[in-house]
N, C-alpha and C positions, 0 to 999 in steps of 0.2 A: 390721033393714035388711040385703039381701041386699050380696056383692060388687061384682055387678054393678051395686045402685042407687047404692053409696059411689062407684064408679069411676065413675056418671054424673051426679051430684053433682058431684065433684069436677072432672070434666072439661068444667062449663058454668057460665053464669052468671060471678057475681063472680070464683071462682075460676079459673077461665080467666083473664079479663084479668089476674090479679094471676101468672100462670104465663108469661105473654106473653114477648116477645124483649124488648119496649120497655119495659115496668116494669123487668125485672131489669137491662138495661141502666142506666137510671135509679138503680136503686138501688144499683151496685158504685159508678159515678161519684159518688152521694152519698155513699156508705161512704169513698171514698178522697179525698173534698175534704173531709170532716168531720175523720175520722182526721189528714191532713196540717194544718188548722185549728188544731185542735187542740191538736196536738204545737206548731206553731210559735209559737201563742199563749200557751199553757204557758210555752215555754220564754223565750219573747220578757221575759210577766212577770217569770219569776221571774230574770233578769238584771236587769231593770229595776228591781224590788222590791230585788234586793242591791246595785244601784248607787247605789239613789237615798236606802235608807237607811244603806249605811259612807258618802257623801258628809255626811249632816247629822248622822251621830254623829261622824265624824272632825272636821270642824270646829267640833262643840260641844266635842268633847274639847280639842281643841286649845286651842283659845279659853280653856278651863274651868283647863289647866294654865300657859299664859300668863298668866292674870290672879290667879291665887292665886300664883305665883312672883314675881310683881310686888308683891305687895299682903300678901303674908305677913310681910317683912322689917319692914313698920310694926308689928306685934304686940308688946307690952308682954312681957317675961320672963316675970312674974307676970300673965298676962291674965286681967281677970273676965270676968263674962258677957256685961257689956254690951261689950265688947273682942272677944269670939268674935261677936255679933250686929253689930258693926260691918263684922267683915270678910267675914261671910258676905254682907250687901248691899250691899260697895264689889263683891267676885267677884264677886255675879251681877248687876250693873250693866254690863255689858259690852257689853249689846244685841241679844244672843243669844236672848234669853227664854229662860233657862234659872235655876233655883233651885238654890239651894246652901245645905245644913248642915254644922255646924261643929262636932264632938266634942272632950272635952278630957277622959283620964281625971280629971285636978285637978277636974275641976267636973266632976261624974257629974248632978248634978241638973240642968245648967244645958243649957236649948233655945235652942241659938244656932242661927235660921236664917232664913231671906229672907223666906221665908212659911210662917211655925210655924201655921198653921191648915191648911194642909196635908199639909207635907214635918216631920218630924222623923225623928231616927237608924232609931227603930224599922220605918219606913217603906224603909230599907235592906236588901234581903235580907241574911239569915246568910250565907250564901257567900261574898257581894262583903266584909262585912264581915271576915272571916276572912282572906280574900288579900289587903283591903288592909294587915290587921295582921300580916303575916308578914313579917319580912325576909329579904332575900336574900342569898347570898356574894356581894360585889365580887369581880371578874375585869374582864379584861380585855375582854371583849366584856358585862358588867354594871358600868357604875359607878354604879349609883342602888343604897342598901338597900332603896328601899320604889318600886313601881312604880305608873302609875296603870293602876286596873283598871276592868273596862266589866262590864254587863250589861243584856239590854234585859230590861222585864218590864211589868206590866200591873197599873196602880195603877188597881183601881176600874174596871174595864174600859174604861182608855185606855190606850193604849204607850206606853212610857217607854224612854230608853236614860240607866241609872245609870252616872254614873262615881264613881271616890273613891280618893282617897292620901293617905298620911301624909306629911308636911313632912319632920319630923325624928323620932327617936326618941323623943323627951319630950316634941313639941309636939304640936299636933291632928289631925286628922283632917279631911280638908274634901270631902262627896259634891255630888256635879251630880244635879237629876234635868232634862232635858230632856225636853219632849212631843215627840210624834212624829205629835201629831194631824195638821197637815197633810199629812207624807208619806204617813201612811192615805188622804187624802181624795185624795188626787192619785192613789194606786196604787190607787182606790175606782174613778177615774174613768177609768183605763188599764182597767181589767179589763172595766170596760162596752163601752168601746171597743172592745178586744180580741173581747170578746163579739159585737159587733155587726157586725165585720167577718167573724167566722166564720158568720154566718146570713149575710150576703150574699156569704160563699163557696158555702154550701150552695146558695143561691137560683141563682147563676151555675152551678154544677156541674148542679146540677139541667135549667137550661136547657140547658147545653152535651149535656148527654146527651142531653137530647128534637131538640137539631139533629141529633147525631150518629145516634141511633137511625132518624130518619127520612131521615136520607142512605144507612144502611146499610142498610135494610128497603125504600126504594123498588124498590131493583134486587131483592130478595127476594121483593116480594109482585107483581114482573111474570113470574118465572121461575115462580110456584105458577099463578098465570093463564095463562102459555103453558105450562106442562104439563096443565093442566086441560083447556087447546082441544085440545091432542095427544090428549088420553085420548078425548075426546070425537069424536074420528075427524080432526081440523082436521090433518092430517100438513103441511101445507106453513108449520104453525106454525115461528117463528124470530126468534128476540132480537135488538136492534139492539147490537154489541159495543162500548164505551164505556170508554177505558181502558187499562191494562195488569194490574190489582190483580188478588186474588183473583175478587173477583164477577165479572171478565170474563172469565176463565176459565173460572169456571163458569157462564157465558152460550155462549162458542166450546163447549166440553165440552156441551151442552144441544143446541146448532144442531147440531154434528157426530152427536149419537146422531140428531135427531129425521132430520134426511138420513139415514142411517146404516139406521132404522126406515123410513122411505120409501122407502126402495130396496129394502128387502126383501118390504112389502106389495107394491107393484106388482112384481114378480120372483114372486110367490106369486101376483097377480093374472093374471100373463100365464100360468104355468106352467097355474092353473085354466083358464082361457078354453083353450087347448091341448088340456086334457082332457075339454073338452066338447065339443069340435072331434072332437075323436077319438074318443068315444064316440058323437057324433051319423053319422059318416062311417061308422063299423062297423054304426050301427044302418041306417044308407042302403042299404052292402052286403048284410046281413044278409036 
């Protein structure tokens, strides 16, 4: 395929229209409602996603350290199992729906927890486990040795925000596991939403372009029609001026050449008729 059939190819047909003023038009205003979509929906989530889940772990934490601070000081010296299994479902009896186990190095064997078909220690990350058993220097801006520590994680491919602290230095250990299935289903059903507003951003951008493109291009494809009639000999061709903007400008700029071009044919047309004049009087004389 020669040059010149690529370049005629490409300059007819499909590809034309897709070369057009009104496509590309079309398309930056789609680029830049999508782009702006987008970003605001992005961002819009993921505030929403961080508010909506520090609100139901703060107040399952909360909850989780209020009612084990309440309910720990009943605890037997000497607690057995069944003593750890008590206090693990008065704690998560609070209404929270939240589950809690109960560690006791004294009973290494013993599964104290709310719902031991689920949640047991081991179900704990290492990590959380670690920081909850570390203590701290008291000062003055720390008076706890043992702080309550958080993490969120994904038991079984649901999410979970673990909490867990130690009481006292000799006593137990008491972890929170908290679902977090609703705040998924909720930030499930933001994000369609979010979604569904950016296609009827796209949809509007879209439209607003094809108004735009056709308010811009009217006054365009009448300035290619009255240079066409000019080409075609029509000199008294002239635009009606509409405006102050650009396009009217180059509508006055359009009237003023095609006068401009009229004044000169006729000025060329009287000079000729002149010189037939005067060539015909000479030949008279002659």
């Amino acid at each position: 395929m020669t040059d010149q059939q690529t370049t005629a190819r490409f300059s007819s047909g499909p590809w034309r229209r897709l070369r057009s003023l009104r496509v590309r038009l079309i398309a930056v205003f789609a680029a830049v409602a999508l782009t702006t979509a987008v970003s605001a929906s992005g961002i819009a989530y993921w505030l929403n996603r961080d508010a909506v889940l520090k609100r139901a772990q703060d107040t399952a934490l909360n909850d989780f350290r209020v009612s084990l601070s309440r309910n720990v000081s009943n605890l037997p010296l000497n607690a057995t199992c069944e003593d750890l299994n008590a206090l693990a479902s008065t704690v998560a009896s609070s209404g929270l729906s939240y589950d809690v186990v109960v560690s006791d190095p004294a009973l290494p064997n013993c599964v104290a927890s709310s719902n031991s078909a689920q949640y047991t220690i081991a179900s704990v990350p290492a990590a959380l486990r670690t920081a909850v058993g570390k203590p701290r220097e008291l000062t003055e801006s720390n008076p706890y040795t043992y702080h309550l520590y958080w993490q969120r994680q994904n038991l079984d491919g649901r999410p979970f925000v673990i909490g867990g602290t130690k009481v006292v230095t000799t006593g137990p250990t008491a972890y929170m596991f908290k679902s977090l299935e609703n705040e998924r289903a909720d930030l499930n059903t933001l994000g369609w939403s979010l979604a569904i507003a950016t296609l009827l951003a796209l949809i509007g951008s879209a439209l607003l372009a094809q108004a735009a493109s056709a308010t811009v291009l009217r006054p365009v494809k009448r300035l290619g029609d009255a240079a066409r009639r000019l080409g075609e000999g029509h000199l008294d061709t002239r635009l009606e001026v509409e405006g102050s903007d650009e396009l009217a400008d180059l509508a006055r700029t359009f009237n003023r050449t095609a006068e401009s071009l009229h004044g000169q044919v006729e000025e060329l047309s009287a000079r000729e008729a002149q010189s037939r004049r005067f060539v015909a009087d000479m030949s008279h004389e002659l």
